[in-house]
C-alpha positions, 0 to 999 in steps of 0.5 A: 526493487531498491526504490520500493524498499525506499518508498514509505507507501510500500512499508505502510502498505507492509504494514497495514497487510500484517497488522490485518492479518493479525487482527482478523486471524488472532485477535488483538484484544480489542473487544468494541467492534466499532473500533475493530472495524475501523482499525480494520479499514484504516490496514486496508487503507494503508494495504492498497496505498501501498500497492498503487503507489509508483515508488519511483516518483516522489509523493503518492502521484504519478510522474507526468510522463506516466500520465500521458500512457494509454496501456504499460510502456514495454521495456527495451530487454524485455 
């Protein structure tokens, strides 16, 4: 958990999820839909960046070892 709190992806993915929310439960004043829906899509954006990203490589790519899987490798106490 330690290196997702560190990871800029997760906080963007936080980010974008509440400003979403917010926008589509309250309203921010923003009355051109255009822009709305592009505000919109942008949280999302964010949203899902945030979620698919492996906090515990640098950058936004997988490690090279986590390439080479072909299903979730097991931990050893689990």
């Amino acid at each position: 958990m330690k290196a997702r709190l560190k990871s800029w992806p997760f906080w963007a993915g936080i980010i974008g999820a509440c400003f979403y929310i917010a926008n589509t439960s309250f309203g921010l004043g923003i009355s051109d839909d255009t822009v709305n829906t592009v505000m919109n899509v942008a949280a999302m954006v964010a949203t899902a960046l945030g979620v698919t990203v492996d906090p515990t490589t640098a950058g936004v790519g997988d490690s090279s070892q986590a390439l080479t899987y072909d299903k979730p490798k097991k931990e050893d106490n689990a």
